[in-house]
Backbone as numpy.savetxt, mean C-alpha at the origin, in Angstrom:
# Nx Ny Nz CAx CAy CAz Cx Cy Cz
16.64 -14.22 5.04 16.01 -14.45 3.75 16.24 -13.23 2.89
17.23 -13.70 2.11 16.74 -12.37 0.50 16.08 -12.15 -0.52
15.92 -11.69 -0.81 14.61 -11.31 -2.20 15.84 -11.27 -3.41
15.49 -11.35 -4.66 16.45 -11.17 -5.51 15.15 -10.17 -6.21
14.96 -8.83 -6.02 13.76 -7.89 -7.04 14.84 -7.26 -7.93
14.53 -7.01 -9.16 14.56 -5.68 -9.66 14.32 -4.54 -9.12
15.33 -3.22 -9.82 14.61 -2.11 -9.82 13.17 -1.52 -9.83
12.88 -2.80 -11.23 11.08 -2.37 -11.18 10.00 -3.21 -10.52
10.41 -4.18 -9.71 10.31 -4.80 -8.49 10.12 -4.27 -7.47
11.24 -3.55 -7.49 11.11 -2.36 -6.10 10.46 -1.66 -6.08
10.24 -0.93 -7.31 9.36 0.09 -7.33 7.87 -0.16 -7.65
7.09 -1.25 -8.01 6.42 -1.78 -7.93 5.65 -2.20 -6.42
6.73 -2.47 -5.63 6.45 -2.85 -3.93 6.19 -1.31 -3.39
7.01 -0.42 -3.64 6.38 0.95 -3.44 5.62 1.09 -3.99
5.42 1.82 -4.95 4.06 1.92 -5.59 2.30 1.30 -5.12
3.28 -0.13 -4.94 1.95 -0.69 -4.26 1.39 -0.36 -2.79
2.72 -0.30 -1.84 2.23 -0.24 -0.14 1.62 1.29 -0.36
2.89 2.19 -0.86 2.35 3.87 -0.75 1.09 4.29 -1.25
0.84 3.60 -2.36 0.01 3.96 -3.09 -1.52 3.69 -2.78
-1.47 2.33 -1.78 -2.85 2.12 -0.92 -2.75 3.11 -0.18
-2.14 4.01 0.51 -2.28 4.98 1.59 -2.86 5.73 0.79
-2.17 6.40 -0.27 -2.66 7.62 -0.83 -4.17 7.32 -1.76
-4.62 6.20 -2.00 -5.72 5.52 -2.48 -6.70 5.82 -1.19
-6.27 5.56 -0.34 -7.16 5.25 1.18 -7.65 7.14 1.04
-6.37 7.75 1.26 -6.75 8.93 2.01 -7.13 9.68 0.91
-7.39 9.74 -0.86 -7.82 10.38 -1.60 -9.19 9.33 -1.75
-10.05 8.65 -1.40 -10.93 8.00 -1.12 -11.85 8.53 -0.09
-11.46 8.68 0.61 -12.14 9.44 1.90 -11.87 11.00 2.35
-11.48 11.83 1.83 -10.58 12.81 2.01 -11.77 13.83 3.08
-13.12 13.88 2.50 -14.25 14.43 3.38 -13.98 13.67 5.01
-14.20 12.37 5.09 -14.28 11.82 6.23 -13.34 12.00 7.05
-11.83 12.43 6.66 -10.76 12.76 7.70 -10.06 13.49 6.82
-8.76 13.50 7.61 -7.80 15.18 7.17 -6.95 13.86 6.07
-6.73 13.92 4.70 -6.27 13.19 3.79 -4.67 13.32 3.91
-4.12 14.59 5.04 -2.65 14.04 4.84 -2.24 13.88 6.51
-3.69 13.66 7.31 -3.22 12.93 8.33 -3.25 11.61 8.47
-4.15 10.93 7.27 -4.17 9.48 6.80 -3.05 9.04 6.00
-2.15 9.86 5.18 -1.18 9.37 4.44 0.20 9.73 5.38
0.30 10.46 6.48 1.54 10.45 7.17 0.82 9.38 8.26
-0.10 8.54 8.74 -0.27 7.91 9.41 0.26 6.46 8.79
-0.28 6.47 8.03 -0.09 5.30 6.98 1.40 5.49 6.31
2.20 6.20 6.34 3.49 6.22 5.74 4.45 6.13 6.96
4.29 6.41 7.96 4.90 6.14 8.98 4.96 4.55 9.41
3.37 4.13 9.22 3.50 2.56 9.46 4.54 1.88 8.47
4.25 2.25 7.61 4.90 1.54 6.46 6.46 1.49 6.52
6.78 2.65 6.97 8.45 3.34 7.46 8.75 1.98 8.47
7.57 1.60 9.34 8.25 0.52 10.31 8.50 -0.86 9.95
8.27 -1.67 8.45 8.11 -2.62 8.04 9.83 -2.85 8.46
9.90 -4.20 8.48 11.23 -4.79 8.79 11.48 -6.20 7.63
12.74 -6.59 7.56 13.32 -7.54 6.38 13.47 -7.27 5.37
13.60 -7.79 4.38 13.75 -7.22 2.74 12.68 -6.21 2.35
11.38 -6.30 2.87 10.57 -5.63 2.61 10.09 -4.40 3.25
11.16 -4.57 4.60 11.24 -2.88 5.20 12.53 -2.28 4.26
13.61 -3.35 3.89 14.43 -2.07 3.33 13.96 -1.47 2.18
13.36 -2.13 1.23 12.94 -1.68 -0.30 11.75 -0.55 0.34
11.25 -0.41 0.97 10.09 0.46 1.64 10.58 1.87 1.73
11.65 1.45 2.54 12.57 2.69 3.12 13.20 3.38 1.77
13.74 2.87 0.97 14.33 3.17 0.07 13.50 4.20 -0.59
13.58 5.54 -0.46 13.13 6.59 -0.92 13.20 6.96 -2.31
14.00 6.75 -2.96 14.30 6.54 -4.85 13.02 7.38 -5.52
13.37 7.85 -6.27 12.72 8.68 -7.08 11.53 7.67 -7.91
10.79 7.74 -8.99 9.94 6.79 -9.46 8.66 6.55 -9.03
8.10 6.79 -8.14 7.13 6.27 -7.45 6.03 7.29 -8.07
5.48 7.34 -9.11 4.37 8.44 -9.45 3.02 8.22 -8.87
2.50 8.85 -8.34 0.83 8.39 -7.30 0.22 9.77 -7.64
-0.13 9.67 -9.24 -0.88 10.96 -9.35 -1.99 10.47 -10.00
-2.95 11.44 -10.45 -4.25 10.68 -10.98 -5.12 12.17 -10.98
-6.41 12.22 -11.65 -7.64 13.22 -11.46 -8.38 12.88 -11.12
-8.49 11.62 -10.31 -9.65 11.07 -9.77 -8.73 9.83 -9.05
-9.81 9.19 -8.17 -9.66 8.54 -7.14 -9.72 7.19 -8.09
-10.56 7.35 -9.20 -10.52 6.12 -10.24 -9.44 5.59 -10.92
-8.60 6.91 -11.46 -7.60 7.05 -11.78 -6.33 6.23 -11.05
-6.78 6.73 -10.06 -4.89 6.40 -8.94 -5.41 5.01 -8.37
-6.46 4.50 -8.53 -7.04 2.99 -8.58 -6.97 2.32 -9.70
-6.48 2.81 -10.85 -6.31 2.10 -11.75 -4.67 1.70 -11.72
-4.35 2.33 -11.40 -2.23 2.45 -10.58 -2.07 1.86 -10.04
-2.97 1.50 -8.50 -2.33 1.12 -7.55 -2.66 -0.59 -7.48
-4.10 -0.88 -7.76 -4.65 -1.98 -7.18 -4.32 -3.13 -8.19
-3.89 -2.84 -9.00 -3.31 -3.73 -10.39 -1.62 -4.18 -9.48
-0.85 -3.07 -9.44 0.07 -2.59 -8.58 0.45 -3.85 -7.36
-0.88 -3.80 -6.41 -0.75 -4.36 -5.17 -0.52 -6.00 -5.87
-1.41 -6.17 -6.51 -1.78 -7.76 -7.27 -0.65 -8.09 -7.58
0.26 -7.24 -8.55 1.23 -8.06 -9.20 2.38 -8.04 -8.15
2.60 -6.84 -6.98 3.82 -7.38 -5.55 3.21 -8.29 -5.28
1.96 -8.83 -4.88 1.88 -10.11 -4.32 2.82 -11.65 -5.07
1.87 -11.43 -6.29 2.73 -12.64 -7.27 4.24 -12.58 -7.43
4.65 -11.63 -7.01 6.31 -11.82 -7.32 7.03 -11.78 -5.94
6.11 -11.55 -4.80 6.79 -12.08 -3.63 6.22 -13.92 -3.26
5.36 -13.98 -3.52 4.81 -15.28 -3.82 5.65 -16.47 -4.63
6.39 -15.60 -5.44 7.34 -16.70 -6.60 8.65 -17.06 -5.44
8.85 -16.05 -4.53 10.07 -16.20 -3.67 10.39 -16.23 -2.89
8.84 -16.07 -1.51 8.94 -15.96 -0.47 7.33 -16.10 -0.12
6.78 -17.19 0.55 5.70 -16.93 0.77 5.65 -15.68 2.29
6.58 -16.40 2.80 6.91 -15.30 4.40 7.21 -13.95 3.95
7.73 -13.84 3.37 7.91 -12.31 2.44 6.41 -11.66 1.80
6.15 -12.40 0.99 4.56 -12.15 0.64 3.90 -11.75 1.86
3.93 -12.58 2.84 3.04 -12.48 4.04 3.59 -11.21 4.69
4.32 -11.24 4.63 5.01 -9.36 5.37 4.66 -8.49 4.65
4.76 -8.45 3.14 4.36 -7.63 2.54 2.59 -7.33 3.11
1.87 -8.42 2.65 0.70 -7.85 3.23 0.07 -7.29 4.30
0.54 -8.01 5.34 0.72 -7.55 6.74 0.97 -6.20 6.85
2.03 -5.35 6.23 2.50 -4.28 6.00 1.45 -3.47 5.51
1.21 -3.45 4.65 0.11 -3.04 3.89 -1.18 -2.83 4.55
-2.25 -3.91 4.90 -2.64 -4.01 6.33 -2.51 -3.41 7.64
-1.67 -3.13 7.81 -1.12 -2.23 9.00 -1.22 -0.92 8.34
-0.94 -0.42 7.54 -0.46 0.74 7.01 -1.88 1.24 7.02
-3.18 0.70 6.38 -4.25 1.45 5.99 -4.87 1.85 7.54
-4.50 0.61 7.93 -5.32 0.65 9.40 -4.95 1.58 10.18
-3.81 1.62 9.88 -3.12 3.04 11.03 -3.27 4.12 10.21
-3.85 3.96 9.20 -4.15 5.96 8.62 -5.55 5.55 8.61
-6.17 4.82 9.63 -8.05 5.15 9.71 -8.32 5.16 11.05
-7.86 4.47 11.76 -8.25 4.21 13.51 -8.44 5.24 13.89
-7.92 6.27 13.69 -7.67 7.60 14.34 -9.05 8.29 13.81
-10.30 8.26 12.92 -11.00 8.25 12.96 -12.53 8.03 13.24
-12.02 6.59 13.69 -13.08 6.25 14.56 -13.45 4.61 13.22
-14.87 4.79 13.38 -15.82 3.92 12.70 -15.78 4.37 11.08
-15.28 3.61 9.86 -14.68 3.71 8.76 -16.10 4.63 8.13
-15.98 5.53 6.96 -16.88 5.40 6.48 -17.29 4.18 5.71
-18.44 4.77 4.84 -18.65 3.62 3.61 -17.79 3.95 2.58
-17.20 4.72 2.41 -16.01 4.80 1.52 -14.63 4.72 1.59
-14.47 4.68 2.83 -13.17 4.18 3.54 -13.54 2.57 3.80
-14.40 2.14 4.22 -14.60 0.64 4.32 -14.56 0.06 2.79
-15.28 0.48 1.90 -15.21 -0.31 0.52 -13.21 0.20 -0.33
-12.87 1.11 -0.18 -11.45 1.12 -0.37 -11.02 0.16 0.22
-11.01 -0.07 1.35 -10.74 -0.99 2.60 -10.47 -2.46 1.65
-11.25 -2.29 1.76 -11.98 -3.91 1.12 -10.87 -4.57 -0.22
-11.32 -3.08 -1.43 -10.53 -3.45 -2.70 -9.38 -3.10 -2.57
-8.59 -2.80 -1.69 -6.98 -2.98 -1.29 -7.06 -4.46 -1.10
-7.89 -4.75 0.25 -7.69 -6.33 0.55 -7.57 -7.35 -0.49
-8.45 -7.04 -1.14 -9.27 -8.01 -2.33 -7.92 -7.89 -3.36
-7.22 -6.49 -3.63 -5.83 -6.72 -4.82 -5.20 -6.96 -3.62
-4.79 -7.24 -2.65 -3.64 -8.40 -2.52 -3.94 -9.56 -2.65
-5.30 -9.74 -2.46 -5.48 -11.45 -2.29 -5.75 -12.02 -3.91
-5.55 -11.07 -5.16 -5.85 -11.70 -5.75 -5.37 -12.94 -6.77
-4.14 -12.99 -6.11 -3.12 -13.92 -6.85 -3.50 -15.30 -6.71
């Protein structure tokens, strides 16, 4: 199965998987070490496979995940996650479904290693879930 994305397609699918990590781990940054949650979570993500492991992998410049607040880089990302859903959705529901899966995997493996989520790692949790599902 191929995807036919754009450039800003692509970078959009980054933006979105990376950008829940770095959402996750600037969310909780008290509750665990914030760049042992984003190399946990970027490593998962490194393992995605099909069209949507290669665009992952694809390191390309573009990907901005900056912000002064955690509000901020939530205003980036979770808009972000919503609209990769709808445009893997237009072309692949199995693709869509990897994408999320991916994503999914990714947060989870930059929190386990903590134990029991906080309440601020659980409600991030949540509104990652909630912008993929919102299509």
């Amino acid at each position: 199965m191929s995807l036919t994305l754009t450039d800003q397609d692509k970078l959009t699918l980054r933006t979105a998987a990376y950008g829940a990590v770095s959402l996750l781990a600037a969310a909780d940054a008290a509750g665990g070490s914030p760049h042992r949650i984003a190399t946990d979570g970027s490593i998962a993500l490194a393992s995605a496979t099909g069209p949507i492991g290669h665009v992952l992998a694809d390191r390309t410049k573009g990907v901005h995940l900056d912000g002064k607040s955690v509000a901020q880089l939530a205003d980036h990302v979770l808009p972000a996650l919503t609209v990769a859903m709808g445009l893997l959705r237009k072309q692949s529901l199995a693709e869509a479904d990897n994408f999320r899966s991916t994503v999914i995997l990714a947060i989870g493996a930059a929190t386990t290693r903590y134990g029991e989520p906080s309440p601020s790692r659980a409600e991030m949790t949540r509104k990652i879930i909630a912008a993929l599902d919102a299509v």
